[in-house]
C-alpha positions, -999 to 999 in steps of 0.1 A, spaced: 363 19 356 362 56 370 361 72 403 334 85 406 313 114 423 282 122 425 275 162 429 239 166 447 225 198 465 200 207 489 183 228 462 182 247 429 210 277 428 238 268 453 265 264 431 261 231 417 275 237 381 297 258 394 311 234 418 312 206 387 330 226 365 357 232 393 361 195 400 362 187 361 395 215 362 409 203 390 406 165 383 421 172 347 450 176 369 456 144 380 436 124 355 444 121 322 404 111 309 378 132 329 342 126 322 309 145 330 276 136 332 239 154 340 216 124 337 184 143 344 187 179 324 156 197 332 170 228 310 165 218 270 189 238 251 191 229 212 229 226 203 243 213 171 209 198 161 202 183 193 188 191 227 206 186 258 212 203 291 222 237 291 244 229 320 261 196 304 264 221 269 285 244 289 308 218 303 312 198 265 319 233 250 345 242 279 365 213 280 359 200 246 336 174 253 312 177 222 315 143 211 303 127 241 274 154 245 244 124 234 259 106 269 264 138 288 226 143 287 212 115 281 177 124 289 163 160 289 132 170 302 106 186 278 76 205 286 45 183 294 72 149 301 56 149 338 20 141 326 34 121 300 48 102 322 22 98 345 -4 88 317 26 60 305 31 76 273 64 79 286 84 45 302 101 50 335 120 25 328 134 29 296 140 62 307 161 51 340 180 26 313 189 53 291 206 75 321 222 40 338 233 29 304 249 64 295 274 66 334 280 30 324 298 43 290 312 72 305 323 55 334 344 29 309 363 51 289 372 78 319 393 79 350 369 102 369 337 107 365 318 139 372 281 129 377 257 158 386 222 158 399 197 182 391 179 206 419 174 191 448 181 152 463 146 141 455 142 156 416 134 130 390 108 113 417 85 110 392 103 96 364 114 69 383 149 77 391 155 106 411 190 117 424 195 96 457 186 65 438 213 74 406 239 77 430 228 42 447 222 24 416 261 31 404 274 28 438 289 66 435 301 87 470 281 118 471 291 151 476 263 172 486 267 211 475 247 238 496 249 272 497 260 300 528 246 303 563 245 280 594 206 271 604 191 270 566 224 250 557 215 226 583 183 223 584 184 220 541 213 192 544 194 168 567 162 171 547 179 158 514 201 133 538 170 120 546 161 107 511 197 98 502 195 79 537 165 59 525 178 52 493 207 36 509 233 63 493 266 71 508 265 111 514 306 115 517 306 154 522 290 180 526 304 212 504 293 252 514 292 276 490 283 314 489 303 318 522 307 351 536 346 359 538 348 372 570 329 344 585 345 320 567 360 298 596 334 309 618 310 289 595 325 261 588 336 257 625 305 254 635 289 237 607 314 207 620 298 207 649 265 203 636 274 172 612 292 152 636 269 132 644 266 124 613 300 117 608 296 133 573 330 160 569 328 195 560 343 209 531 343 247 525 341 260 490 338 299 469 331 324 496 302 346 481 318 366 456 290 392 431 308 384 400 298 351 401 268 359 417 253 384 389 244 382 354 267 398 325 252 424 301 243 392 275 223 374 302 201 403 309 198 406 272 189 366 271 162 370 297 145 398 282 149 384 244 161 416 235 190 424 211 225 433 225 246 459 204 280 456 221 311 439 217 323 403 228 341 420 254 312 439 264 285 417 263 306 397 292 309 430 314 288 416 344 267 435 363 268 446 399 240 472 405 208 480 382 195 517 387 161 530 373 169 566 357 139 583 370 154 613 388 172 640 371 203 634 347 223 651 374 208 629 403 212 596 383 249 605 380 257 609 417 238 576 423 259 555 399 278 528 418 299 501 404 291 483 374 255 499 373 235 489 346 211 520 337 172 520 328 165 552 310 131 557 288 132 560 255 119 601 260 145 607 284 170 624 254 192 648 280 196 615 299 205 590 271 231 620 260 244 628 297 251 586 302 265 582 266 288 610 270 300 604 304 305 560 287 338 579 273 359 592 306 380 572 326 365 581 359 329 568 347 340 538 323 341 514 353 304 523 369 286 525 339 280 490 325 254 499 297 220 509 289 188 494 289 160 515 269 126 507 273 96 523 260 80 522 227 88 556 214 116 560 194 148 579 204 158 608 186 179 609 155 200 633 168 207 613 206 208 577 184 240 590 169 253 601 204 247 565 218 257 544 187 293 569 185 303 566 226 301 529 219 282 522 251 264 492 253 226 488 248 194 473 245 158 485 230 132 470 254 90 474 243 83 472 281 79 498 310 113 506 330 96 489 362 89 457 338 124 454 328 136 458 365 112 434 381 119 406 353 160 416 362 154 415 397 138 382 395 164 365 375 193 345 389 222 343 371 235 312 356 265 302 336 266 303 300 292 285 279 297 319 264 307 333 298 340 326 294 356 353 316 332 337 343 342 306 337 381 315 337 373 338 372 360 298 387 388 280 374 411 303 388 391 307 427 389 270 425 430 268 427 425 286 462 394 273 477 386 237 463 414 207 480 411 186 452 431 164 466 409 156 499 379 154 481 394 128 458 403 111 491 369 112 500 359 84 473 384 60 484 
C-alpha cells in the first residue's frame, strides 16, 4: 500500500500539474516506486493509439511511465459524455469503478502515490464522483493547490473546503502558488492567520515566475494550428511579450522588449527584412523570439529568402494580426510533454521552494 496524496485546487490554472510533477521529482527521492494518477482527465489527447489525459501523458512520458498510462487515466472525458451521462447512456457507476479500481492498482505496486484532481473541488459532480468524494472514498490527505494573492486565495480555499468538508475529506494543506517574490513572507504570514481556524497549515510553493507562466513558440503554434519552421531548440524559446508590428520598421525596433514575439503582415516586406536581419546580431538575438505572419497574401520571393536564410523562427497565419493576438492573448499556457526545458526549469525551482519532506509529514 502507498502513501498517498491527493492534489486538489480551488480552480482551473493554479499550478496543479505543475505542483504534481514537482512532488513526483521530489518523492522519487525518497521512494523507490512512485505512481501518478488523474482519474478524471477532462483533456483527451490520443497517444500511442489511445486517448488519455494530456496532463497524465506528460507525466508517463517524463518519468517513464508509459506502461501504466491505461491506469493513469483511467477515464477521459469526451465531448457530449455530460448529456450522455445524464440520459444513462453512460453508468455513473461503472464509471466511479473504473477510476476506484485504477488508485487501487496503482496504489499496490507503488510507495507514493500522486493522485490529482481535475479543475476545481467539485468537478466530476455529474458523473458521480467528483474530487472531494475520490479523495474520501481512498481515504487520501489532500493537498489543496491555489494560486497568489490573499483575499481571492481565501475566499477560493473555503468555498472548495466546503465541499471537501461535506464529503468528509481530510484537507491536510493548503499550497500557494504564483507568489509574488517580494511578498513572499508577507503572504504567507498572513495567509496563516487566515487558516487557523481552520487548523489547516500553509505551505508556500513557486513564487510567480513568466517562464513558467507563458507559452513557448510551439504552443502558440499549437493553439493556432499553424505550422512551426524552427528548430527543437527554437520551438521551446518561450515567450515573454507579443507585439503587433503596425508602426514603422524603425518604431517596432525600439519597442522590442524581451523575448517579443512579433506580428508582422504578410505586405509588410521592409519589416519582415528589418526583423529577419536584425534575428542575426547578438544585441537583438535575445528580444526577438520569432515571427508570426498573418495575412493571406503571399510574401515576396525575394524577402522569403531573407527570412528562411537568418533562420528566425516563424509561422504563416490565414488570419488578421488582431485575430492572432486576441486568440494569443486568450490562451493560458500549459505544459507539454515536449516542454522539456520547462519541465527541467520546475524540477529544478522545486529543489528550492517545495519541503518535500514536510509535506510527506503531512500524510502521516
Amino acid at each position: 500500500m502507498a502513501r498517498r496524496i491527493f492534489i486538489a485546487a480551488t480552480g482551473m490554472n493554479s499550478g496543479k500539474t505543475t505542483t504534481s510533477l514537482s512532488l513526483m521529482h521530489m518523492a522519487k527521492k525518497k521512494y523507490s516506486r512512485v505512481g501518478f494518477i488523474k482519474p478524471i482527465g477532462p483533456k483527451p489527447v490520443m497517444f500511442n493509439g489511445m486517448v488519455a489525459d494530456k496532463d497524465a501523458i506528460v507525466i508517463a512520458r517524463y518519468f517513464d511511465l508509459v506502461g501504466d498510462l491505461s491506469l493513469m487515466s483511467p477515464f477521459v472525458l469526451q465531448q457530449g459524455d455530460t448529456r450522455r451521462i445524464m440520459d444513462g447512456v453512460l453508468n455513473r457507476d461503472e464509471i466511479s469503478r473504473r477510476m476506484l479500481d485504477a488508485i487501487a492498482e496503482l496504489d499496490a505496486k507503488n510507495d507514493f502515490l500522486i493522485i490529482e484532481g481535475a479543475g476545481h473541488t467539485g468537478v466530476g459532480t455529474l458523473l458521480g464522483c467528483n474530487n472531494a468524494r475520490i479523495a474520501r472514498e481512498t481515504k487520501s490527505p489532500v493537498l489543496m493547490v491555489t494560486g497568489g494573492g490573499l483575499g481571492n486565495v481565501v475566499d477560493a480555499a473555503q468555498v472548495n473546503l466546503a465541499l471537501f468538508q461535506k464529503e468528509r475529506a481530510e484537507v491536510r494543506a493548503i499550497l500557494v502558488n504564483k507568489i509574488m517574490p517580494e511578498k513572499r513572507e508577507q503572504t504567507l504570514k498572513y495567509l496563516d492567520m487566515a487558516f487557523a481556524d481552520e487548523g489547516i497549515p500553509v505551505v508556500g510553493g513557486f513564487n510567480y515566475h513568466p517562464i513558467l507562466a507563458n507559452p513557448t513558440i510551439r504552443r502558440i503554434a499549437n493553439v493556432l494550428d499553424i505550422k512551426l519552421r524552427a528548430t527543437e531548440e527554437q520551438a521551446q524559446h518561450i515567450i515573454h511579450n507579443v507585439q503587433i508590428g503596425a508602426a514603422s520598421a524603425q518604431r517596432v525596433v525600439e519597442l522590442l522588449e524581451e523575448s517579443t514575439l512579433l506580428i508582422v503582415n504578410s505586405s509588410r516586406d521592409e519589416l519582415l527584412v528589418t526583423i529577419s536581419n536584425l534575428y542575426q546580431l547578438d544585441e537583438y538575438h535575445d528580444k526577438i523570439a520569432g515571427i508570426i505572419i498573418p495575412g493571406i497574401g503571399a510574401i515576396s520571393h525575394i524577402t522569403q529568402k531573407i527570412i528562411d536564410s537568418s533562420g528566425i523562427p516563424y509561422m504563416r497565419a490565414g488570419r488578421t494580426s488582431s485575430a492572432v493576438f486576441e486568440i494569443i492573448r486568450d490562451d493560458v499556457s500549459k505544459l507539454t510533454a515536449e516542454d522539456t526545458h520547462k519541465i527541467r526549469l520546475i524540477t529544478d525551482l522545486a529543489e528550492k521552494r517545495f519541503d518535500f519532506d514536510a509535506i510527506d509529514a503531512l500524510l502521516d
